[in-house]
N, C-alpha and C positions, 0 to 999 in steps of 0.2 A: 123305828127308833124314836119318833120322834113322841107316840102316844108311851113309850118307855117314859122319856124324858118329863112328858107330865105327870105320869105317872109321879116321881119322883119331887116334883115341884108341892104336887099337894100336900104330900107326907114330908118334907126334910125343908127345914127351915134354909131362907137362900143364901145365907151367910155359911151355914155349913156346907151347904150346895157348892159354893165358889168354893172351898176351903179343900174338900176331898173331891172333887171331880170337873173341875175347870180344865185342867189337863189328861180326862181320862179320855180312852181308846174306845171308840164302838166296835163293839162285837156282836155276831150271832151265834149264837148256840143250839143245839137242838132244843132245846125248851121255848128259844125266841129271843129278844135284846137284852146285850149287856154293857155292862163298862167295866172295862180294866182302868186299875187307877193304881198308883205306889207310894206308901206312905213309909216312910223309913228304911228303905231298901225290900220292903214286904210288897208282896203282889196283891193288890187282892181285885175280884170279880164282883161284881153285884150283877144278880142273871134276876130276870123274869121269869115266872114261874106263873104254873095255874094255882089261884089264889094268892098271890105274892112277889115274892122275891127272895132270893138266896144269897147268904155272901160267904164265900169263897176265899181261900187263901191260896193260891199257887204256889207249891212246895215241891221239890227236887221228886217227890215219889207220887205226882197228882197232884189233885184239886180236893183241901182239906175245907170243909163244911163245916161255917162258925157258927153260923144263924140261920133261922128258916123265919122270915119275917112275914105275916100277915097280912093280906090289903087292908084288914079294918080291924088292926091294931091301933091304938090312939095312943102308944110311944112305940110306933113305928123308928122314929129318929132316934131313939136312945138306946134300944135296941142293936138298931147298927153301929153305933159309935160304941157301944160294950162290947158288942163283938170285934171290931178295930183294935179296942184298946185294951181288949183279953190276948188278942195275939199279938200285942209288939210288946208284951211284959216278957222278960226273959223266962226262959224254960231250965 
């Protein structure tokens, strides 16, 4: 969890860091570590993946898949915060 977590440090600015996952859940999944975290009554996951990272929405019928984010992506962060902010827009 914890090379997760650096993971995450090098890519996501720390003020966004503190902002959406100060209060997230460690998880494991079969791919390897995650965090659950809830922004607006929305679930979402962010899992480690080979070459990345996924993020996740927890939805009544599964785990809907926002983003498939790249380790050497260079808007890694903005990336996740569009896919965050694609799904708390009303449907």
């Amino acid at each position: 969890m914890d090379a997760f977590k650096g993971f995450l440090a090098r890519r996501i600015d720390l003020s966004t860091r503190a902002e959406l996952l100060l209060g997230a859940d460690d998880l494991w999944r079969e791919t390897g570590p995650a965090l659950r975290f809830t922004i607006e009554d929305h679930v979402f996951v962010l899992v480690r993946c080979e070459g990345g990272a996924r993020l996740l929405e927890e939805v009544p019928e599964g785990n809907h898949e926002l983003v498939c984010l790249s380790d050497d992506d260079p808007h890694f962060e903005d990336r996740l915060l569009v896919g965050i902010g694609d799904a708390l827009q009303p449907r």
